[in-house]
C-alpha positions as semicolon CSV with decimal commas, in nm:
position;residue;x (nm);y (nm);z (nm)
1;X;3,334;1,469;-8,008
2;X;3,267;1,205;-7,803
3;X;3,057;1,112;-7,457
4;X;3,020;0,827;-7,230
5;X;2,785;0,724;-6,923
6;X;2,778;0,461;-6,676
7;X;2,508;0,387;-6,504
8;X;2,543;0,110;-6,226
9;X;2,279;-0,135;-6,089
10;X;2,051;-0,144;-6,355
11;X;1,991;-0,491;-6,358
12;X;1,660;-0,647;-6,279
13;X;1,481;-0,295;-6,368
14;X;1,250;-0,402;-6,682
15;X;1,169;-0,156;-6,907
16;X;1,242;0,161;-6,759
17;X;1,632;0,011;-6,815
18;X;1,582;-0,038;-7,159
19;X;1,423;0,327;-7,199
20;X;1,779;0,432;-6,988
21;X;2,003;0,249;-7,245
22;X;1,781;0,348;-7,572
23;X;1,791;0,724;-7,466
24;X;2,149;0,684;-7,427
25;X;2,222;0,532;-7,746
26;X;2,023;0,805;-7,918
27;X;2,224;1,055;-7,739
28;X;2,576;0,972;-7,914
29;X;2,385;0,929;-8,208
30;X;2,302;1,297;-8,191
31;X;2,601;1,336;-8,014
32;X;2,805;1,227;-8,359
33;X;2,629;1,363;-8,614
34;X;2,726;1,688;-8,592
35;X;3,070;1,575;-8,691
36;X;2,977;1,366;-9,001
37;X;2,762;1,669;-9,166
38;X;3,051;1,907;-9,109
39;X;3,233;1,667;-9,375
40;X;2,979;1,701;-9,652
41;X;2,786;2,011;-9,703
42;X;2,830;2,369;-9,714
43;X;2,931;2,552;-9,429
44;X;2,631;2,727;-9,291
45;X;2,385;2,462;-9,409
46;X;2,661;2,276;-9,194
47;X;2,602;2,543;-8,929
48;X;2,221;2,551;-8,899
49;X;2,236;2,139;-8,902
50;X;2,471;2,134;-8,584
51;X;2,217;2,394;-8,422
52;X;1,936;2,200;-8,496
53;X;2,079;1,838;-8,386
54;X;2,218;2,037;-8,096
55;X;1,934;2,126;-7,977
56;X;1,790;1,762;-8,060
57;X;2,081;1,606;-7,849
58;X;1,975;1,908;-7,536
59;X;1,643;1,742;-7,544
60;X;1,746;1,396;-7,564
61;X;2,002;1,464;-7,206
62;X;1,698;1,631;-7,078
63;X;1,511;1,325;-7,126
64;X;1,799;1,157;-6,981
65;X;1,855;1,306;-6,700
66;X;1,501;1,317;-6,566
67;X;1,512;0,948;-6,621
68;X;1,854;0,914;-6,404
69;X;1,645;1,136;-6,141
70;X;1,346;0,862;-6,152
71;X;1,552;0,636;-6,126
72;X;1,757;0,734;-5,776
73;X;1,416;0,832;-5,624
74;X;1,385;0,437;-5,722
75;X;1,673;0,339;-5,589
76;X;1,611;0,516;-5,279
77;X;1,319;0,372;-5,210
78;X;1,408;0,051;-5,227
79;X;1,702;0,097;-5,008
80;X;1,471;0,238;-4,725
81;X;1,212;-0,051;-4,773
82;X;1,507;-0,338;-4,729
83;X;1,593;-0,124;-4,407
84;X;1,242;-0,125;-4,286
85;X;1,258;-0,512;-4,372
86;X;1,561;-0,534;-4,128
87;X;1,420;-0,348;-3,841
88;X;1,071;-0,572;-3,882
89;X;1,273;-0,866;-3,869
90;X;1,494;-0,759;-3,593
91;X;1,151;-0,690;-3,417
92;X;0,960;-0,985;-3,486
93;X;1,364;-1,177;-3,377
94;X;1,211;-0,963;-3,004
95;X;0,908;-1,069;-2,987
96;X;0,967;-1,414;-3,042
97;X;1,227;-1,431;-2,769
98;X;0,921;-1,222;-2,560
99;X;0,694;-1,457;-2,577
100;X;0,964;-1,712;-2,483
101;X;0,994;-1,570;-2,172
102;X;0,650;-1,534;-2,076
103;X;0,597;-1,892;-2,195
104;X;0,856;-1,992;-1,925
105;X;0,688;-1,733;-1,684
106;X;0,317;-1,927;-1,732
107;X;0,475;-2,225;-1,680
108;X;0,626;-2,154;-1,386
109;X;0,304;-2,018;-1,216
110;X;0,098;-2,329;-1,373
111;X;0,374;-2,555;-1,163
112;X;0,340;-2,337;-0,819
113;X;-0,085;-2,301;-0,875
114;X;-0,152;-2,616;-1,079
115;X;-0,521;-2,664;-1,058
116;X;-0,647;-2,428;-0,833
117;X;-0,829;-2,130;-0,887
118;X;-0,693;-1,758;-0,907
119;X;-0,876;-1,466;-0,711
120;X;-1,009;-1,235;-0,889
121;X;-1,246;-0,912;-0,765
122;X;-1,569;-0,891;-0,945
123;X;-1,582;-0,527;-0,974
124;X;-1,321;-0,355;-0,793
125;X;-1,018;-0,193;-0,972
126;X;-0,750;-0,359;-0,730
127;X;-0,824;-0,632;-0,442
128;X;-0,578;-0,683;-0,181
129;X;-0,618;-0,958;0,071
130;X;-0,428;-1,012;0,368
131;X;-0,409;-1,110;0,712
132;X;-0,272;-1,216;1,081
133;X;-0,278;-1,489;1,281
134;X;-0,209;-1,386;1,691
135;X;-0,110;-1,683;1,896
136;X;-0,068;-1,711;2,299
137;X;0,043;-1,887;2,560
138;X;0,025;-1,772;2,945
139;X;0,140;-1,851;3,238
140;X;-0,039;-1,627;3,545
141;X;0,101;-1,690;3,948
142;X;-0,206;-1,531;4,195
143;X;-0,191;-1,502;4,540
144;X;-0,388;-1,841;4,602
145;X;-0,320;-2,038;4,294
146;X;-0,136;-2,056;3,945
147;X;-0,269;-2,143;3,608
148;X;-0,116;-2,199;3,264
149;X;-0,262;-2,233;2,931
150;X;-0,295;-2,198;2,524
151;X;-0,546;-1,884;2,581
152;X;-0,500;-1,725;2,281
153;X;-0,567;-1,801;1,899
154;X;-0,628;-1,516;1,671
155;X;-0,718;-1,537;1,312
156;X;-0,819;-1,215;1,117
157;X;-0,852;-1,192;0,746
158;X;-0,779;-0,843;0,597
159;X;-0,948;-0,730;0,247
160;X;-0,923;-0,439;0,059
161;X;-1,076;-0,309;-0,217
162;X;-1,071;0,002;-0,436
163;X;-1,392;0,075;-0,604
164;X;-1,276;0,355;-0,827
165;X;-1,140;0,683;-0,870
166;X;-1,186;0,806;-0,446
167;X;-1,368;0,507;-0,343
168;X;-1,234;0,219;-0,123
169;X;-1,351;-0,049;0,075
170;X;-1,224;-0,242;0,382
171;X;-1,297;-0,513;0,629
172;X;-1,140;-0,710;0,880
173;X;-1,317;-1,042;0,980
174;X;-1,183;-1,206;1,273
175;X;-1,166;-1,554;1,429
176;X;-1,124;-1,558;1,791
177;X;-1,060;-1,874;1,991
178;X;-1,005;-1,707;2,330
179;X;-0,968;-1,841;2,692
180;X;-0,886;-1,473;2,868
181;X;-0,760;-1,482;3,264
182;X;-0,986;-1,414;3,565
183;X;-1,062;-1,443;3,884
184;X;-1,260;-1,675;4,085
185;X;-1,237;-1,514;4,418
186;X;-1,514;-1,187;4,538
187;X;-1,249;-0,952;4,449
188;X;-1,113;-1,037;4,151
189;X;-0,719;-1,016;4,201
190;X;-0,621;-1,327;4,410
191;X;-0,748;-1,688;4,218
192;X;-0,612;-1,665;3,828
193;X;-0,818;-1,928;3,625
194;X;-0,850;-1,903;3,219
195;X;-1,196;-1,924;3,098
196;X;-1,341;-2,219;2,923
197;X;-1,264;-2,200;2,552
198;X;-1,484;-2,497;2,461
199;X;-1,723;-2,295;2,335
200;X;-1,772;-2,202;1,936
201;X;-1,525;-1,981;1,792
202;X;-1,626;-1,647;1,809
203;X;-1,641;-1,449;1,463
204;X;-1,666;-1,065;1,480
205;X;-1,671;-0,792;1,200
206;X;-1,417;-0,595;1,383
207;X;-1,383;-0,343;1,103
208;X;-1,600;-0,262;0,769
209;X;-1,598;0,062;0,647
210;X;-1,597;0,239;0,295
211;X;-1,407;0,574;0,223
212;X;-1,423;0,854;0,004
213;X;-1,140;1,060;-0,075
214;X;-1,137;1,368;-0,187
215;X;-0,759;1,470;-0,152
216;X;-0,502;1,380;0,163
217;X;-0,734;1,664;0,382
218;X;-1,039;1,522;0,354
219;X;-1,191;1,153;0,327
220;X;-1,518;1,062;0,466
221;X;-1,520;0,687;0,611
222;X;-1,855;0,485;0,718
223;X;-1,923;0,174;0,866
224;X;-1,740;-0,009;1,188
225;X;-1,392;0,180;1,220
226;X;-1,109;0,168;1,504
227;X;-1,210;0,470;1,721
228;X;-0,961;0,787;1,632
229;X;-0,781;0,814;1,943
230;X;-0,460;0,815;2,127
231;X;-0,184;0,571;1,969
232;X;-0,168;0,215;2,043
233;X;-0,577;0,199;1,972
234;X;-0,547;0,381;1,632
235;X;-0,238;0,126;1,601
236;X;-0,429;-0,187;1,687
237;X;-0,324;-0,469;1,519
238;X;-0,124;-0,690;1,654
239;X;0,160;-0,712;1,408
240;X;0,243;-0,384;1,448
241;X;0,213;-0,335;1,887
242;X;0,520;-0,491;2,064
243;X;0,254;-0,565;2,370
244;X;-0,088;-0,733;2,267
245;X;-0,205;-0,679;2,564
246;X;-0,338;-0,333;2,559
247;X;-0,318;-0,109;2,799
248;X;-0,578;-0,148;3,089
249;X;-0,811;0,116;2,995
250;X;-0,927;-0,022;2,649
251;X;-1,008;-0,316;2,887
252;X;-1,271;-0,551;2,858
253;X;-1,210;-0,608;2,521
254;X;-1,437;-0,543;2,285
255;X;-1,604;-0,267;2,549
256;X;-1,554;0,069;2,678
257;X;-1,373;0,149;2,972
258;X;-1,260;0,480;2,885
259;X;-1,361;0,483;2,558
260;X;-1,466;0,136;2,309
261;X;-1,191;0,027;2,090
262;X;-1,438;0,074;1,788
263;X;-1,749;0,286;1,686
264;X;-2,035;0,246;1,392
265;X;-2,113;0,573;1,235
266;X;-1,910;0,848;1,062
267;X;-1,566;0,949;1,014
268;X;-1,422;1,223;0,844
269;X;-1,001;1,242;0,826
270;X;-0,728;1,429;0,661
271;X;-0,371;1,503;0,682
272;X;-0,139;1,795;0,564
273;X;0,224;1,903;0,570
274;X;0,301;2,249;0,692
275;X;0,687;2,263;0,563
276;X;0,848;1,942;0,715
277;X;0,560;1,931;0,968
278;X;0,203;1,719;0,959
279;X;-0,135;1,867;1,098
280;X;-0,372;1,537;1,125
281;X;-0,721;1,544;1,191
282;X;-1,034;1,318;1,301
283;X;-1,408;1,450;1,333
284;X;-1,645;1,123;1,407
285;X;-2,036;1,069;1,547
286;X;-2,082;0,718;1,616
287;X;-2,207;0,504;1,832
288;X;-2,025;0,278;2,071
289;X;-2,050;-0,130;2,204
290;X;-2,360;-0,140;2,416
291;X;-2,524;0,171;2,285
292;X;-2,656;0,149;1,960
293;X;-2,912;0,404;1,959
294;X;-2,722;0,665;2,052
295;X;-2,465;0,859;1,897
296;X;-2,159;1,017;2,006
297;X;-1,956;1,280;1,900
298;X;-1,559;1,284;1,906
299;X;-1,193;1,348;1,773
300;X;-0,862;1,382;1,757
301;X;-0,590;1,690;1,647
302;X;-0,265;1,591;1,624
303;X;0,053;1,792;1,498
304;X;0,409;1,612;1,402
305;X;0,705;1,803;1,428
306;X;0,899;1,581;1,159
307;X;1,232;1,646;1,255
308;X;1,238;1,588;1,610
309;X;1,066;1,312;1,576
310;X;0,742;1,409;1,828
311;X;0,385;1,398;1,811
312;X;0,137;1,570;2,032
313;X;-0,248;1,489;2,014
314;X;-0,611;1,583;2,189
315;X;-0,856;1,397;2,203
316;X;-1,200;1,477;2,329
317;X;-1,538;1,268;2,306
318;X;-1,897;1,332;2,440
319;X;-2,153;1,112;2,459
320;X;-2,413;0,867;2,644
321;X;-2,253;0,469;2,744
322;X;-2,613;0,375;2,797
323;X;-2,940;0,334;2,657
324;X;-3,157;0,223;2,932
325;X;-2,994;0,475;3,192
326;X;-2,895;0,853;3,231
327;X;-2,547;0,792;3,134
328;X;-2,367;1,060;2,971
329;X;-1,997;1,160;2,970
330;X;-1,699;1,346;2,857
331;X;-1,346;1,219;2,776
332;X;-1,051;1,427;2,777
333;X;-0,724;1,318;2,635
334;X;-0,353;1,390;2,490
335;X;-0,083;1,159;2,398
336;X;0,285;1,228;2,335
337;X;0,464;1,000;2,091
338;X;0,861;1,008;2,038
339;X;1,005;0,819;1,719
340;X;1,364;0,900;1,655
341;X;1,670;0,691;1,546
342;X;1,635;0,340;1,825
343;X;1,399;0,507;2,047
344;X;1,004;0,510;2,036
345;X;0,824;0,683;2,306
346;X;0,442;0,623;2,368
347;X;0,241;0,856;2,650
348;X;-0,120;0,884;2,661
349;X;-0,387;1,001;2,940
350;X;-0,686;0,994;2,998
351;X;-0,973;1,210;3,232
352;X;-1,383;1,156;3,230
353;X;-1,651;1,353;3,363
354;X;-1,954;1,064;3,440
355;X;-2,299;1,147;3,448
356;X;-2,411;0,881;3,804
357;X;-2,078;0,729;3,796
358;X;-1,766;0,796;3,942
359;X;-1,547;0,957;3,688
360;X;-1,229;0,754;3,540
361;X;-0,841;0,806;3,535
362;X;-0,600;0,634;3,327
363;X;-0,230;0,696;3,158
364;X;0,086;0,485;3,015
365;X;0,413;0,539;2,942
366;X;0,586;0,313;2,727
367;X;0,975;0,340;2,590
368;X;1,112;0,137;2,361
369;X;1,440;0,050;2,227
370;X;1,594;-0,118;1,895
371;X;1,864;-0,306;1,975
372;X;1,924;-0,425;1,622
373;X;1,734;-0,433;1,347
374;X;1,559;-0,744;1,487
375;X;1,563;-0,703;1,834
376;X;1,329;-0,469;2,064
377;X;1,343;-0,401;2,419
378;X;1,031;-0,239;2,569
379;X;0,881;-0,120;2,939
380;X;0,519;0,025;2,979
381;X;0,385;0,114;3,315
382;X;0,012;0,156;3,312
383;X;-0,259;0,272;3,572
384;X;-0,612;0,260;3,575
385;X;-0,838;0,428;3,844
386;X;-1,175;0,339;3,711
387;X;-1,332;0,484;4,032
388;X;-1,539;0,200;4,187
389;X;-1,470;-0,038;4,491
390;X;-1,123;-0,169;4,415
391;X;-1,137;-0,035;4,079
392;X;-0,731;0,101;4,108
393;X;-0,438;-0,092;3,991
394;X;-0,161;-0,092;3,760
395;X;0,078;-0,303;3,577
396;X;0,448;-0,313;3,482
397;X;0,493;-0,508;3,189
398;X;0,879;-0,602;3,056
399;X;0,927;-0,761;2,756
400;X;1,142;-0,873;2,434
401;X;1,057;-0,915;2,075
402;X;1,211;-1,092;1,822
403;X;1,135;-1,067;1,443
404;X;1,333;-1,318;1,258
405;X;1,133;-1,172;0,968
406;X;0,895;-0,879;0,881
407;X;0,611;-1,115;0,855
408;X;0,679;-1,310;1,207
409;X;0,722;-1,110;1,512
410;X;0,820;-1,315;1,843
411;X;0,756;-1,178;2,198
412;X;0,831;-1,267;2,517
413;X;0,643;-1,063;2,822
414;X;0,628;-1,060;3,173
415;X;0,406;-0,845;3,358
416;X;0,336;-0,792;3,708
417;X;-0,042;-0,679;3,742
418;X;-0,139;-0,519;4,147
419;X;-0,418;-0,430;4,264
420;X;-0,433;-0,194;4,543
421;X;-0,575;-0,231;4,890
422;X;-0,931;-0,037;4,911
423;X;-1,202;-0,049;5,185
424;X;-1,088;-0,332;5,361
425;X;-1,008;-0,523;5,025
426;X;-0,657;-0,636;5,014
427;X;-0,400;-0,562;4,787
428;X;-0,261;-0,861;4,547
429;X;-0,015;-0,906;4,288
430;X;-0,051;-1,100;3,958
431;X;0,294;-1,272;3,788
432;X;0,200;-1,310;3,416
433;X;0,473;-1,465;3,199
434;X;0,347;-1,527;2,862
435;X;0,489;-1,607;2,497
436;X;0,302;-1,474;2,193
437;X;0,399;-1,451;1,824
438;X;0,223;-1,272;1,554
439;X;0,212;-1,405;1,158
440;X;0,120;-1,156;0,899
441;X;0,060;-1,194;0,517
């Protein structure tokens, strides 16, 4: 009888090797015996020897083969640490060419900032900063005379902020360097002449409000805000309007013809879809440009109808324009905007009811048309009844923009401005050509 083993790998194992070869050597000792005292002695001595170093060589495989057993768990081991070895080095081999990258990435940046400093917020979650610069240049024909000039230099820096969770913070600080056209004659339509711009540049906090938002339906906004009505108002900035010029009866500028461009109080917002439609709201009480003490009370409802592109909103406001006179008065309004493929469509009207003052009358329409994805063509005829002595006219402005780029946006305008013949006051026309471009960042 005879028995062999191999056992592989083994080298480099110390001591629990030699126990694996010892226990096999003993094991063909055992193993053999049996045969050499079946030789000698008498046959069941013989017998009760084989049982005995049989059950001495059982033992000795035991031992064995719980040895074998330690030693695959070994084995195993070992295997699985060299493969964790592998993937550590592949992953350090990642990290190395990582930070490579964002080695080359700092450098980069270093090159393009060098030494100056990077903006950081102090306490805010996210900063954004932004801006516009609005540019003009106008030429206006009157009745007795024509002037031309650089009346127009715009610069208005954009911030916002978000506080935290719901709370955000913006403001709009302008620069204004502004020479606007008027008229030297008693009536005001016949002698164009652009005001003096020598003076300082004007700075106004045009907007500065913070907002809490609760979800899309309701946010509560305080400070200086653009007041909630009709389109091009709630539109404002220049950027975005293919005219500057707004329409006459958000004239003077800042001011309140029909109603003032912005208001100091309390605004509360929200928006939500019904299907593929959007209800929009505004609820405000604020208080307008030459009445700070008192407050007025306003807002818009709006519905979209998504899908065909149109727009319908109210607009109502009550309140007093004065604070050393009786001077209270109601504004009633709707506006009808049209957005669809090349076509935009802007309407809005306007009706007051004046406490000792004649009541005021004013509406726009203004299409326009993409004629690629650069060029826009655009008409607006606006009127203005503001129901004092000569107080009708209207305009109808023509005009072409350009934007070579998303951040420029080119424009070329003429408008023809007349006033209409009242109480023995004349009529008179007004030729404006003018060139304006827009820069945003």
């Amino acid at each position: 009888m005879s028995g062999q083993i191999k056992v592989d790998n083994m080298h480099g194992y110390g001591a629990k090797g030699r126990r694996f070869l010892q226990s096999v050597a003993v094991a063909a000792l055992l193993i053999a015996t049996p045969g050499l005292a079946l030789a000698d002695g008498d046959p069941d001595e013989q017998m009760i020897a084989m049982q005995q170093k049989l059950e001495q060589a059982m033992a000795a495989i035991q031992q064995l083969s719980s040895t074998v057993t330690s030693l695959q768990s070994e084995l195993a081991s070992q295997k699985v640490a060299t493969t964790k070895t592998t993937s550590n080095a592949d992953m350090m081999l990642e990290l190395d060419e990582r930070v490579e990258e964002l080695e080359d990435t700092v450098d980069t940046i270093d090159s393009r900032v060098g030494s100056r400093a990077v903006a950081n917020a102090f306490d805010a979650t996210k900063l954004d900063i932004g801006g516009f610069v609005d540019i003009a240049t106008t030429l206006a024909i009157g009745e007795d005379k024509t002037e031309a000039a650089f009346n127009r230099e715009v610069f208005e820096l954009l911030v916002k902020a978000k506080l935290g969770n719901s709370w955000d913070l913006f403001v709009a600080q302008a620069f204004i360097r502004n020479a606007p056209l008027r008229f030297s004659d008693p009536a005001g339509r016949r002698s164009p002449f652009f005001a003096n711009n020598n003076s300082p540049v004007v700075t106004d906090t045009v907007i500065a409000w913070a907002q809490y938002s609760k979800n899309d339906m309701f946010n509560v906004q305080f400070g200086r805000f653009i007041t909630p009505h009709g389109i091009i108002n709630i539109e404002h900035f220049p950027a975005n309007l293919l005219d500057p010029e707004q329409p006459q009866f958000l004239r003077p500028f800042p001011g309140q013809t029909i109603f003032a461009n912005f208001s100091d109080g309390l605004n509360v917002h929200g928006s939500k879809y019904v299907g593929n439609n959007k209800f929009s709201y505004n609820a405000y009480a604020a208080a307008w440009a030459g009445n700070s003490s008192n407050i007025n009370v306003g807002g818009r409802l709006a519905y979209s109808f998504e899908d065909a592109g149109l727009t319908f909103g109210l607009n109502g406001t009550y309140g007093d324009r004065s604070s050393t006179r009786d001077a209270n008065f109601a504004v009633l309004g709707a506006d009808v905007l049209f957005q669809k493929g090349r076509w935009t469509w802007k309407n809005e009207v306007y009706v007051t009811d004046e406490e000792n003052a004649p009541s005021k009358y004013a509406f726009y329409t203004m299409p326009a048309y993409k004629l690629t994805d650069k060029w826009t063509a655009f008409y607006r005829f606006d009127y203005l009844d503001t129901g004092l002595l000569g107080g009708e006219s209207y305009e109808n402005a023509v005009g072409l923009t350009f934007r070579p780029i998303f951040n420029a946006h080119l424009r070329g305008i003429y408008r023809w401005r007349h006033a209409t013949r009242d109480a023995g006051i004349p009529a008179a026309d007004t030729h404006v050509f003018q060139l304006s471009t827009t820069f945003n960042f």
